[in-house]
C-alpha positions as a printed NumPy array, in Angstrom:
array([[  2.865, -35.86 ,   6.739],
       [  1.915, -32.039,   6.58 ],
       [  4.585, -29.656,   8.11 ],
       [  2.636, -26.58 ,   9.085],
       [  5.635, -23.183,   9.586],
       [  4.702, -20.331,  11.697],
       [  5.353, -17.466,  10.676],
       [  5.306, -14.021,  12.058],
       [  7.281, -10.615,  10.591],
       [  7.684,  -7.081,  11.758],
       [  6.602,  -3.917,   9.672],
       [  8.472,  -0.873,  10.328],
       [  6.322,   2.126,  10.583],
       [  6.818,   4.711,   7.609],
       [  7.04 ,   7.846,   7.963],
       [  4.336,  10.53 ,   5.716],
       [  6.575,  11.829,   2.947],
       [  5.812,  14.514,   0.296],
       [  4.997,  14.109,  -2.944],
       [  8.185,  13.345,  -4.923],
       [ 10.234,  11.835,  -2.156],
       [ 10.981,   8.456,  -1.677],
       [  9.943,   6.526,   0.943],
       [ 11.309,   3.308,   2.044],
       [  9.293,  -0.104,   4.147],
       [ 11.142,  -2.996,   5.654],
       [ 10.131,  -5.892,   6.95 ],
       [ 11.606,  -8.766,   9.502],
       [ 11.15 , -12.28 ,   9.716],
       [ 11.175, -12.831,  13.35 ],
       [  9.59 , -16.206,  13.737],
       [ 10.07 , -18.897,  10.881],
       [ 12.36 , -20.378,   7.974],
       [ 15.839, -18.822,   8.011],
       [ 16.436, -17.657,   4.397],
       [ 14.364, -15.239,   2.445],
       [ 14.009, -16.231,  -1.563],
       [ 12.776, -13.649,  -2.452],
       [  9.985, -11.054,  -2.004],
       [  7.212,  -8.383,  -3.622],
       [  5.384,  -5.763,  -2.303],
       [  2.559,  -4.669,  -3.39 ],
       [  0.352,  -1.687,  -3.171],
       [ -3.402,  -2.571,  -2.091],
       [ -5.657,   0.023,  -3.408],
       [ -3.885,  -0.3  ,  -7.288],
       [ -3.308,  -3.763,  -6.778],
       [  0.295,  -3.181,  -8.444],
       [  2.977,  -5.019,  -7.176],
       [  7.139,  -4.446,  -7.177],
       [  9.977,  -6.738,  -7.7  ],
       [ 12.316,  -6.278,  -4.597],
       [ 16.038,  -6.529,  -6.04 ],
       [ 18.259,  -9.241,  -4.322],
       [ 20.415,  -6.755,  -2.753],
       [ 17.54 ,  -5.603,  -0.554],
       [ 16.916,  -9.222,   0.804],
       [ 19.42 ,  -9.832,   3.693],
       [ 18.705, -12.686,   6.088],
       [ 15.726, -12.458,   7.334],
       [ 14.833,  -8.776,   6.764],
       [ 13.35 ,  -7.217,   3.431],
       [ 13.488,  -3.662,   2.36 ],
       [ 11.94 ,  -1.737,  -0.555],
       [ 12.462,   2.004,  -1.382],
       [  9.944,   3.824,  -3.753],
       [ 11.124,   6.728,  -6.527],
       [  9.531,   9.713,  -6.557],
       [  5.913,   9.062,  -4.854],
       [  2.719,  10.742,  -6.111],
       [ -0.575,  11.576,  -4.148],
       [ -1.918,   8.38 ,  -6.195],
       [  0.692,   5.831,  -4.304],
       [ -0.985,   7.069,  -0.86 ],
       [ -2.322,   3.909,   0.986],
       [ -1.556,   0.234,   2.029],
       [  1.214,  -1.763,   1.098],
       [  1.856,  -5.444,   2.402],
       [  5.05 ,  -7.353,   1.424],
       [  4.63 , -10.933,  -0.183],
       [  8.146, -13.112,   0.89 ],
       [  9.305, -16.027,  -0.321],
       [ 11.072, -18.576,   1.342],
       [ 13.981, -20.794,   0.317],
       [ 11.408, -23.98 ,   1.065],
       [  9.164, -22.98 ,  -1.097],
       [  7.121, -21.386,   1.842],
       [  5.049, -17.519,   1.005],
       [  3.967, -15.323,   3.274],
       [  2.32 , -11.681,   3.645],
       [  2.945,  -9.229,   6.202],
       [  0.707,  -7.257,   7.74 ],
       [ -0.754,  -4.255,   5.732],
       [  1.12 ,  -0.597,   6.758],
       [ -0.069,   2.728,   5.313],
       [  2.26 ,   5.34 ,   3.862],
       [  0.753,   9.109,   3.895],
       [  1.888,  11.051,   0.968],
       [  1.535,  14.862,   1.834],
       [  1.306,  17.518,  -1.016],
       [  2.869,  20.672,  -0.775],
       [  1.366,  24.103,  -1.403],
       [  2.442,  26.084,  -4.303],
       [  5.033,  28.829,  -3.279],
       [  3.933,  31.854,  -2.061],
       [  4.562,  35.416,  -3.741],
       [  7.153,  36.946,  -1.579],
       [  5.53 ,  40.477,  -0.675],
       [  7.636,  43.549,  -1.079],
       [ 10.43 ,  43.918,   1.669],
       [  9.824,  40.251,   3.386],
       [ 11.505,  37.155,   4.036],
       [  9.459,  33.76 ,   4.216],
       [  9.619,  31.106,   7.002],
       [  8.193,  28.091,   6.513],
       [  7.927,  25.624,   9.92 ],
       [  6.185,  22.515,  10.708],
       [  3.145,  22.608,  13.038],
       [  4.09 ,  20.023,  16.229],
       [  1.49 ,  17.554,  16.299],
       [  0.085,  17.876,  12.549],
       [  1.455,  17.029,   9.066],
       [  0.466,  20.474,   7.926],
       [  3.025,  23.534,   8.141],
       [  2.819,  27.083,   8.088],
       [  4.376,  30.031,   6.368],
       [  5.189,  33.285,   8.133],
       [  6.334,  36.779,   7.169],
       [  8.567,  38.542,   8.557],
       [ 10.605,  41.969,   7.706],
       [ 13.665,  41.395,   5.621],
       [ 14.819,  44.901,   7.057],
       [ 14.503,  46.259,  10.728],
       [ 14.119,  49.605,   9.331],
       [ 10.423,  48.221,   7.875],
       [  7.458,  47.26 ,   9.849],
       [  4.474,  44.835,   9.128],
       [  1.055,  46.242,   7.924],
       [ -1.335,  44.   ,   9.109],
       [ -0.831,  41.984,  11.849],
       [ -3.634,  39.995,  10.65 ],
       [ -1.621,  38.931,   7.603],
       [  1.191,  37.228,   9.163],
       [  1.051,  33.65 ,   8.761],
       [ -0.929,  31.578,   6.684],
       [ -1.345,  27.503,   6.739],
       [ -0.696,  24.661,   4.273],
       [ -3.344,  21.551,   4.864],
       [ -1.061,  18.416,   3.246],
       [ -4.15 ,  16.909,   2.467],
       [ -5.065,  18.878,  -0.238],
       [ -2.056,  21.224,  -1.2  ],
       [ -4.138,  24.486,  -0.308],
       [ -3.527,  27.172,   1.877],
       [ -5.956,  28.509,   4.152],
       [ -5.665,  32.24 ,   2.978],
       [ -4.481,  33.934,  -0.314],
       [ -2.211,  36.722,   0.867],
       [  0.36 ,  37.603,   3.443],
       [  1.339,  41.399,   4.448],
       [  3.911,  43.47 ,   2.943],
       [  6.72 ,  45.687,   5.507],
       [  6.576,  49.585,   4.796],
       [  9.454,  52.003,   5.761],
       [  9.346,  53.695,   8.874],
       [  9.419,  56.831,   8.228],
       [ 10.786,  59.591,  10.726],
       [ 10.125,  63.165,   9.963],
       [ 12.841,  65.458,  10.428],
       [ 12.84 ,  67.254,  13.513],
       [ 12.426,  70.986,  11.702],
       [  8.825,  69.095,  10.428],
       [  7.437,  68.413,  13.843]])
């Protein structure tokens, strides 16, 4: 007789991380044999697969977290788990995004950086703004500039310096 098992697992999505973080997938059994043996998981565009350590294998749910992630480990991964009977099985494939920062900026003279995320985007942006209220901005124009994740660059070069206001005495007016 041939015993066929169902069996059907759960991927958690993972979040984009930047290069250098970690990043961490799990994965649930939620339909088939009750004990996990052991499991790999392995990264689909290298074809390199990783040893998941015992102490990451409870029950029926798997999890795996990378070191320090490159632009190069960008792309599918799919756990391989094996079962106490002898039984394998691979999940589903799920992507992880790995972002790349922009270099730092120069800080021009009398400023303060902000960097914020953009809502809705993986990219972020980097505003100027006075680091004195006594100084002004010289060009509006040259208030903000954006990092695109994708390839580490920003979209412009330069960001606008704050100048002294400068109030002439009143025996000079």
């Amino acid at each position: 007789n041939i015993t066929l098992r169902r069996v059907t697992a759960r991927m958690d999505q993972v979040n984009p991380v930047f290069e250098r973080e970690n990043a961490t997938f799990s994965a649930t059994i939620l339909q088939g044999p009750d004990q996990i043996s052991s499991a790999t998981i392995r990264h689909q565009e290298t074809g390199k697969e990783y040893h998941v350590n015992a102490d990451n294998i409870s029950g029926n749910h798997v999890t795996f977290t990378t070191k320090t992630l490159y632009f190069c480990h960008q792309g599918s991964y799919k756990f391989r788990i094996m079962f106490t009977n002898d039984l394998e099985f691979e999940t589903e494939g799920i992507t992880l995004l790995v972002k790349m920062k922009c270099r730092p900026m120069i800080v021009p003279p009398n400023t303060e950086l902000v960097q914020e995320s953009i809502k809705g985007s993986l990219d972020y942006k980097i505003s100027v703004r006075c680091s004195d209220p006594n100084y002004v901005i010289m060009f509006d124009d040259q208030t903000t500039v954006l990092c695109d994740t994708s390839t580490g660059r920003y979209n412009a070069t330069t960001l606008t310096p704050c100048a002294r206001i400068y109030i002439p005495p009143s025996s000079e007016l």
